[in-house]
C-alpha positions as CSV (number, residue, x, y, z in Angstrom):
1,X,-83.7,-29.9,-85.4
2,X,-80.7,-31.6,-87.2
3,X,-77.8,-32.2,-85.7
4,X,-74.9,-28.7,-86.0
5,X,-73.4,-28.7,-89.4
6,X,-69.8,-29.3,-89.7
7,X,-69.2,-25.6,-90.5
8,X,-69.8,-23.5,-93.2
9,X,-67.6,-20.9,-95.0
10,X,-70.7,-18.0,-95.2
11,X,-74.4,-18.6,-95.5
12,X,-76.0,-16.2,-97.4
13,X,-79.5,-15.4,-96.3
14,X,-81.8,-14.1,-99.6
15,X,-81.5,-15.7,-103.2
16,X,-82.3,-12.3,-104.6
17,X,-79.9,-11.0,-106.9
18,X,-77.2,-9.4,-104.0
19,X,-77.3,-12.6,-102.3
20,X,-76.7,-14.8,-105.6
21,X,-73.9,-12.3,-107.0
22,X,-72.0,-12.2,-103.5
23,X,-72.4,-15.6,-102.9
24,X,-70.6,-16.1,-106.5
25,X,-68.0,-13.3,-105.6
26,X,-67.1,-15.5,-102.2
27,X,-66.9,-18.3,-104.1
28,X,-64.4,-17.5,-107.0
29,X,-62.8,-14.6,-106.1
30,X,-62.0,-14.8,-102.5
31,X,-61.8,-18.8,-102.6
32,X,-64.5,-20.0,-100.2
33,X,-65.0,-23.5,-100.5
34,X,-68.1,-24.2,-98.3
35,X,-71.1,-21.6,-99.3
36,X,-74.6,-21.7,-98.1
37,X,-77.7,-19.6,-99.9
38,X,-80.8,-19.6,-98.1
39,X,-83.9,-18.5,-99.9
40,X,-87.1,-18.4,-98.9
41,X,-88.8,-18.7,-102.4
42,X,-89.0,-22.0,-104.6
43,X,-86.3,-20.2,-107.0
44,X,-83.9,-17.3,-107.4
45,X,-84.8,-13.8,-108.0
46,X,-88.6,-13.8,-107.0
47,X,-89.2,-10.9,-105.5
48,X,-88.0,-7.4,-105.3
49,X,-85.0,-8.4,-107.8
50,X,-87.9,-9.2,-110.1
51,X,-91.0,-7.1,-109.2
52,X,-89.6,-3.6,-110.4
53,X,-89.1,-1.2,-113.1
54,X,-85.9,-3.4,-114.4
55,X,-84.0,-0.6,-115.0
56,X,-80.4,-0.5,-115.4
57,X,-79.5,3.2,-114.0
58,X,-77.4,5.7,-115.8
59,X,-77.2,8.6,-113.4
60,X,-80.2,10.6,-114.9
61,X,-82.8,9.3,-112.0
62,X,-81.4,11.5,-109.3
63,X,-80.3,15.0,-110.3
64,X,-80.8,15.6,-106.1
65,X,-78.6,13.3,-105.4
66,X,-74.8,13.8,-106.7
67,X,-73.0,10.6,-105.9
68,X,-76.4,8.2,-106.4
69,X,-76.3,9.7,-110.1
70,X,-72.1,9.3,-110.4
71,X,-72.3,5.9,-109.0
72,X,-75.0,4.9,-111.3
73,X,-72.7,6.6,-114.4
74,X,-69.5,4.4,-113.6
75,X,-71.2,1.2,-112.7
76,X,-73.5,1.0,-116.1
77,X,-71.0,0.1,-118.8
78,X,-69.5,-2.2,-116.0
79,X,-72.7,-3.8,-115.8
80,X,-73.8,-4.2,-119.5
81,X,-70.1,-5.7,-120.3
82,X,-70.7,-7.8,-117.0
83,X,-74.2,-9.0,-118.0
84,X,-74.8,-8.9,-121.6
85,X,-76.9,-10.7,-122.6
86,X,-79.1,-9.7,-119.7
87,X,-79.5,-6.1,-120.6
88,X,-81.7,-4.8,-123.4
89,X,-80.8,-1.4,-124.8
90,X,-82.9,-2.2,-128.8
91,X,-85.6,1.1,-127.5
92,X,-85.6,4.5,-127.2
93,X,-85.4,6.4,-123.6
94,X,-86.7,10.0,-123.0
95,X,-86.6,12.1,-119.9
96,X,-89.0,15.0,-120.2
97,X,-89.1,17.6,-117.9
98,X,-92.7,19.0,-116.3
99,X,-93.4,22.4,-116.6
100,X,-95.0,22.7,-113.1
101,X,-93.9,20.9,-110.2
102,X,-91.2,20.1,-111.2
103,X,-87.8,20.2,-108.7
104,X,-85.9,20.5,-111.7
105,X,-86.0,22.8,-114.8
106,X,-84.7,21.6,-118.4
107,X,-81.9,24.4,-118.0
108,X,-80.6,22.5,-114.3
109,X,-81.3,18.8,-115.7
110,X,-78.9,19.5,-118.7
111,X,-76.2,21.0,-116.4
112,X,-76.5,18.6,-114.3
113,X,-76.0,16.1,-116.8
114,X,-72.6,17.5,-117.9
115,X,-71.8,17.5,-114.5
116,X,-72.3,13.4,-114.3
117,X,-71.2,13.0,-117.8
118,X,-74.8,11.8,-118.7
119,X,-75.3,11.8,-122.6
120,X,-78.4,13.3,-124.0
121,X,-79.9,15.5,-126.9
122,X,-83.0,17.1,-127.3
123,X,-85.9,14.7,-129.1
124,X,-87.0,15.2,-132.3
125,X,-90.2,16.1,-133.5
126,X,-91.9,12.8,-133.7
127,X,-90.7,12.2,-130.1
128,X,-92.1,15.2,-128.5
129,X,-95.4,15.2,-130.3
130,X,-96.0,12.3,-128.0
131,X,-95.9,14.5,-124.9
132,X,-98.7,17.5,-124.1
133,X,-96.3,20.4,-124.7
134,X,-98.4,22.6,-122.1
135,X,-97.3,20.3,-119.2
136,X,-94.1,19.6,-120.4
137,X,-91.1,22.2,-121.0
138,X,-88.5,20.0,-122.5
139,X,-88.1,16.2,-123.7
140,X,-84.5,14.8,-124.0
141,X,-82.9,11.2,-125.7
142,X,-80.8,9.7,-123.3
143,X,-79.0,6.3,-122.7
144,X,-80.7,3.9,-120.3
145,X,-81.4,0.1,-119.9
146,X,-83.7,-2.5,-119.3
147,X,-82.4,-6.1,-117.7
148,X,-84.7,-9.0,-118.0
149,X,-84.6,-10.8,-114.3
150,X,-85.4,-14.1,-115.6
151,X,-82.1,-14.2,-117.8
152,X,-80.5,-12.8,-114.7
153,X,-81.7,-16.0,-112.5
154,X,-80.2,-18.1,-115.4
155,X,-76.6,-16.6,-114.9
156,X,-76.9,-17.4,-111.3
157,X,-78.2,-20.1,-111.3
158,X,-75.4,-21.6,-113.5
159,X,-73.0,-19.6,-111.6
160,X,-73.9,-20.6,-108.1
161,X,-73.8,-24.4,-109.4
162,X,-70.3,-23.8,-110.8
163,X,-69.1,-22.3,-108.3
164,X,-70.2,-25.3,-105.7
165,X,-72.6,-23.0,-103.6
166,X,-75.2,-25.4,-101.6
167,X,-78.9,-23.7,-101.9
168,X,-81.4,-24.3,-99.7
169,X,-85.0,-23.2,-101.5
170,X,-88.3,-22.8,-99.3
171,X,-86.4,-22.1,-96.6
172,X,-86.4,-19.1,-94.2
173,X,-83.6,-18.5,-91.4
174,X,-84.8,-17.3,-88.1
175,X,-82.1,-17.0,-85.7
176,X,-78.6,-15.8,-85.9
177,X,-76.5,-16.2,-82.9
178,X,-72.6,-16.0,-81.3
179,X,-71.6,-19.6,-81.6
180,X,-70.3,-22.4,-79.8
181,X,-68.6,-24.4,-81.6
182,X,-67.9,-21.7,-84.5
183,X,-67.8,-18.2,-84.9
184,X,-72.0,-17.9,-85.9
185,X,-74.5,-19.9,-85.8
186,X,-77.9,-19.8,-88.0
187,X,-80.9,-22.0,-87.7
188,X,-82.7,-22.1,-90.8
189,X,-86.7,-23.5,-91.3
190,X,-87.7,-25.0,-94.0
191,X,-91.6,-24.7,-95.5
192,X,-91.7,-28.4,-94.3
193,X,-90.9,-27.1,-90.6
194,X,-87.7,-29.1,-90.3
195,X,-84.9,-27.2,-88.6
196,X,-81.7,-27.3,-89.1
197,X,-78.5,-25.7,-87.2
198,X,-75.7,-23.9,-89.4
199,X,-72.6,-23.3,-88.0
200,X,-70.4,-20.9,-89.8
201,X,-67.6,-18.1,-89.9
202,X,-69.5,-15.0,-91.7
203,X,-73.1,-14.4,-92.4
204,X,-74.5,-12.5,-95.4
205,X,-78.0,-10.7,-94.9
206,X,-79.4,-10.1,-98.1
207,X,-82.8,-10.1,-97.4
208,X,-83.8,-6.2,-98.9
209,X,-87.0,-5.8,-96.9
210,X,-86.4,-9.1,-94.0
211,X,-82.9,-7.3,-92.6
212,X,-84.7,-7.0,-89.0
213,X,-86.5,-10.1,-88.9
214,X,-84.2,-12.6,-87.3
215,X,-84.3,-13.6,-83.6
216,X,-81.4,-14.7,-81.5
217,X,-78.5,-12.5,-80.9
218,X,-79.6,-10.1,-84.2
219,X,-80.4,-7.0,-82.8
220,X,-81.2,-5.1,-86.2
221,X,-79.2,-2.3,-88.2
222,X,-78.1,0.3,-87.3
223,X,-79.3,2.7,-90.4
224,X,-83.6,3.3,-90.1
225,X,-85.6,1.5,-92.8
226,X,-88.9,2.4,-94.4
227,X,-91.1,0.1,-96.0
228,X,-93.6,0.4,-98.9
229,X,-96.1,-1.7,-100.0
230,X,-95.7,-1.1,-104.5
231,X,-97.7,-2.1,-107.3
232,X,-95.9,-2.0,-110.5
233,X,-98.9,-1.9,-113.4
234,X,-97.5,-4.1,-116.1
235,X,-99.2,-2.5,-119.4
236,X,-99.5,-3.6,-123.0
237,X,-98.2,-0.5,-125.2
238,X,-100.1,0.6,-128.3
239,X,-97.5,1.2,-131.4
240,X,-96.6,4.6,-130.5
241,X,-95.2,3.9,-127.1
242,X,-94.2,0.1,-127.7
243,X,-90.4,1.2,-128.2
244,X,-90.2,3.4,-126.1
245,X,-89.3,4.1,-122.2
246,X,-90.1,7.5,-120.6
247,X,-89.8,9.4,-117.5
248,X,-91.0,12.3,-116.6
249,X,-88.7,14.7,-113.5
250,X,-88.7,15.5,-111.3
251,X,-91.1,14.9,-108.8
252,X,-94.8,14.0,-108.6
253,X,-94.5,12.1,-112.3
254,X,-94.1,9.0,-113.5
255,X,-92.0,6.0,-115.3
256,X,-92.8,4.0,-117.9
257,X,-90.4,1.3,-118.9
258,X,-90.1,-1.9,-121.0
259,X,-90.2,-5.3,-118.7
260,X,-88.3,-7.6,-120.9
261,X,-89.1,-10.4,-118.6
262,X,-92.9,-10.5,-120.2
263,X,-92.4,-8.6,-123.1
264,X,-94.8,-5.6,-121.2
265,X,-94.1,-2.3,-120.2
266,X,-94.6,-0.9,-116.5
267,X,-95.8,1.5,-115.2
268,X,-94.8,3.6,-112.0
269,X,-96.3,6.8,-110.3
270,X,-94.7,8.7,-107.6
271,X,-98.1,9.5,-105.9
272,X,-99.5,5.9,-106.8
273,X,-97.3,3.5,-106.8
274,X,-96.4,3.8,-103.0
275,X,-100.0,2.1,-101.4
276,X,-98.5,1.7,-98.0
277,X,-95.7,2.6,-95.6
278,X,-94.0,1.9,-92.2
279,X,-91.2,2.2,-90.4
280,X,-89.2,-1.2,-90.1
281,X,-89.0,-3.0,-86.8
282,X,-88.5,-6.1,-85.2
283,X,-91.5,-7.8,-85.0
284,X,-93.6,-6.8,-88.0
285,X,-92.7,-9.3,-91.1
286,X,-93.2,-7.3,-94.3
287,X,-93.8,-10.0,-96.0
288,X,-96.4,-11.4,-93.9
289,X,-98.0,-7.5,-94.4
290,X,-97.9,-7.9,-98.1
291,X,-99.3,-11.5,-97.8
292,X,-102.4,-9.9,-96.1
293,X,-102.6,-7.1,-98.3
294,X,-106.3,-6.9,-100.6
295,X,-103.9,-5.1,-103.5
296,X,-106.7,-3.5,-104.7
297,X,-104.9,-1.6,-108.2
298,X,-104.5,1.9,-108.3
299,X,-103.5,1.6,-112.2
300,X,-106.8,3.9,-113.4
301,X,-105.3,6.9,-111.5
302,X,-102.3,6.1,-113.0
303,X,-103.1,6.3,-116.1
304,X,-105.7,9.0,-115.9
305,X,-102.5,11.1,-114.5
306,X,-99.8,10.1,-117.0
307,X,-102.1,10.4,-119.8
308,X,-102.7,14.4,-118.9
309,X,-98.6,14.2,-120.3
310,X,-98.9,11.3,-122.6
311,X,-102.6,10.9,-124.6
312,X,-101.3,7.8,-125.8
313,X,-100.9,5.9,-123.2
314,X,-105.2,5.7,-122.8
315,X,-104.7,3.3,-125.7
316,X,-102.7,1.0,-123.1
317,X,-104.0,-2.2,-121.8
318,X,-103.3,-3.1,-118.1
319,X,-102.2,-6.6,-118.2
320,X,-101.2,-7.4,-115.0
321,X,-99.7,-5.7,-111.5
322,X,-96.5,-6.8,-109.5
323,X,-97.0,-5.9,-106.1
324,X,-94.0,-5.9,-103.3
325,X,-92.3,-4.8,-100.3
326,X,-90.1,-1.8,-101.2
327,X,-87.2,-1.0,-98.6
328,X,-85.4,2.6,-98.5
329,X,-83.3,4.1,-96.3
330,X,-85.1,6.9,-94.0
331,X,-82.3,9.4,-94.2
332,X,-82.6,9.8,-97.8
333,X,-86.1,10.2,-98.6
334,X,-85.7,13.7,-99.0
335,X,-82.9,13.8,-102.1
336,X,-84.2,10.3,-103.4
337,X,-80.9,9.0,-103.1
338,X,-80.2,5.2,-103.4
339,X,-76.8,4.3,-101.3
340,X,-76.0,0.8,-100.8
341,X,-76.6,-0.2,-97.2
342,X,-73.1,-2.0,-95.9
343,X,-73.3,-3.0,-91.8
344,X,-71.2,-5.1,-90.0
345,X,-72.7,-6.0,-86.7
346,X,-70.2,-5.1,-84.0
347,X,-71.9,-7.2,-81.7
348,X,-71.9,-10.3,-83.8
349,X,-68.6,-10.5,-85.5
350,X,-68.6,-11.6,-89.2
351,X,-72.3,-10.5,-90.1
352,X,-72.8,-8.5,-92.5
353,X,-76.0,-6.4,-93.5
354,X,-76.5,-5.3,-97.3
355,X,-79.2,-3.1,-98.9
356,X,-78.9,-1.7,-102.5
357,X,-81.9,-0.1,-103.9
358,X,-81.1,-0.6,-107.4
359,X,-79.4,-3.3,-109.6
360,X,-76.0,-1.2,-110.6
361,X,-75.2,-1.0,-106.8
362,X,-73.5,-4.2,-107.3
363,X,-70.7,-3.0,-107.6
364,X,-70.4,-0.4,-104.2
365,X,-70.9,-3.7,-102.4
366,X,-68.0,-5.9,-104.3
367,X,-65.6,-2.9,-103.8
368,X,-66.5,-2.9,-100.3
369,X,-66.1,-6.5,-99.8
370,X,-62.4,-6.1,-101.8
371,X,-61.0,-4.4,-98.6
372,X,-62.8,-6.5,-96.1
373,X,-60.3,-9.1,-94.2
374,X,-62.2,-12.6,-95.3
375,X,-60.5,-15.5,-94.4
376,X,-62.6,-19.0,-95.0
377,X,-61.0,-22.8,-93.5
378,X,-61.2,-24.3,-90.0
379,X,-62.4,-22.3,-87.0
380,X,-59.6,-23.9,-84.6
381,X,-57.6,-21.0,-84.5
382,X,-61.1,-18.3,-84.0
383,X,-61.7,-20.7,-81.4
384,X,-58.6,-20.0,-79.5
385,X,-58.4,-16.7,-79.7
């Protein structure tokens, strides 16, 4: 192991896309000078901030869950003013609504779309020929995104350089502890096994599906996880659907959305997508789960399903599947809410835990950090308290 770093600001732990953006907030807005990123990958953004549906939220997702859908409403303009050249809005979205087994009916989607301030109108025609009008009671045109992760790397990776934030790549961190000589310590590993000590004031644990899997004084958070094995089919659209992004509510259904990062489409069941699940612990790496997984593909069922709604989409062409850990928070699995997870660990003053199951959540983290008391410098005068 090398010998204790002279002190660090923060180290970040994840190079997803929370870890890049908050190690870019610390940097310019609250003025730290000395910023670590640890990420396990070779590069930014390779895993759950990449392997998803790449959609940019406007509320219309989660009609059983108020403030998720509100959230998602305020922070979308935000985002596409923030970010764009990152977001691609150049295709058509629909929301249809089934006609059995559904948890929503067309009447309850549109209120609750006035509610959230949600634009839509019903689809012409053309649109809802697509769509098997015995399964299906209502198809709306809404407003939704796409981001394309790769261009989203880009940003930060520029960003992150500007602002004078050290990255370690290939590198995992495995123990957070109480210091002694600062505040926190963190001993990172790289894929070359060298060690090395990091001795800092605040920690940053961005890790989505890796928040429990440190050793040391870490004892976990609080807030129960549940993780999910996902495949994502990536699918080459015929005509008909190649401009398009649909979803069908609100239930056992199905997503299909562009993937601007390789010009496909994907496509997500609620009943298929999902291959495996746990509850999060100590002990059991996720990653090291989806390592050993055989990921056999589940995209025929898929697309035997969605194409009872859509008898297009048998003209598709599976391409490709991303598969990944998917982490959610236990206490809402029932209204499909998507909260941002914000811990600080009373025990270990200055770490922070941070979850956000979608891209937009960005924001609810910023705000919260806007109000937290950050200071960066020396650690003399923590020392002698």
């Amino acid at each position: 192991m090398s010998d204790l770093d002279c002190g660090q600001d923060a180290v970040i732990i994840g190079g997803g896309f929370y870890g890049a953006a908050i190690a870019v907030y610390l940097a310019k807005q609250r003025g730290f000078k000395r910023v670590v990123l640890v990420e396990r990958e070779g590069a930014l953004m390779q895993r759950a901030s990449y392997n998803n549906q790449a959609r940019v939220h406007n509320g219309y997702h989660y009609p059983r869950s108020f403030t998720t859908a509100f959230r998602s409403r305020i922070n979308l303009p935000r985002f596409v003013q923030d970010w764009p050249d990152v977001v691609r809005q150049d295709f058509t979205k629909l929301y249809a609504i089934a006609r059995r087994n559904s948890k929503v009916t067309a009447k309850q989607f549109q209120r609750f779309c006035q509610e959230i301030g949600a634009e839509l109108q019903p689809a012409d025609p053309a649109l809802r020929a697509l769509f098997e009008p015995r399964l299906i009671e209502e198809v709306f045109l809404v407003q939704e995104y796409a981001f394309d992760t790769t261009k989203l790397a880009g940003w930060a990776e520029q960003e992150l350089k500007e602002s004078g934030v050290q990255i370690r790549y290939n590198t995992r961190v495995t123990e957070i502890s109480k210091g002694t000589q600062a505040p926190l310590e963190v001993v990172t590993q790289a894929q070359n096994g060298v060690k090395e000590l990091l001795s800092c004031r605040y920690v940053f644990n961005c890790t989505y599906s890796g928040l429990n899997q440190f050793k040391g004084d870490f004892s976990g958070v609080r807030s129960g996880l549940k993780q999910e094995i996902t495949e994502m089919a990536l699918m080459q659209m015929p005509d008909s659907l190649h401009g398009l992004g649909v979803t069908v509510m609100d239930g056992p259904f199905f997503s299909m959305m562009p993937f601007p990062a390789r010009g496909l489409h994907t496509l997500s069941h609620v009943r298929y997508t999902p291959h495996l699940n746990w509850n999060d612990e100590q002990g059991i790496d996720p990653y090291e789960k989806l390592g050993q997984y055989e990921r056999d593909s589940r995209v025929d069922r898929m697309v035997r399903d969605v194409g009872r709604y859509i008898p297009a989409v048998f003209e598709a062409k599976h391409i490709d599947s991303l598969f990944e850990v998917k982490t959610v928070l236990v206490k809402n699995e029932g209204d499909d809410g998507r909260p941002i997870l914000f811990e600080r660990h009373q025990d270990l003053p200055g770490c922070y835990s941070i979850l956000g199951g979608k891209i937009d959540n960005i924001y609810d983290v910023l705000e919260k950090l806007d109000v937290e008391i950050l200071s960066a410098g020396p650690f003399t005068n923590m020392q002698e308290k």
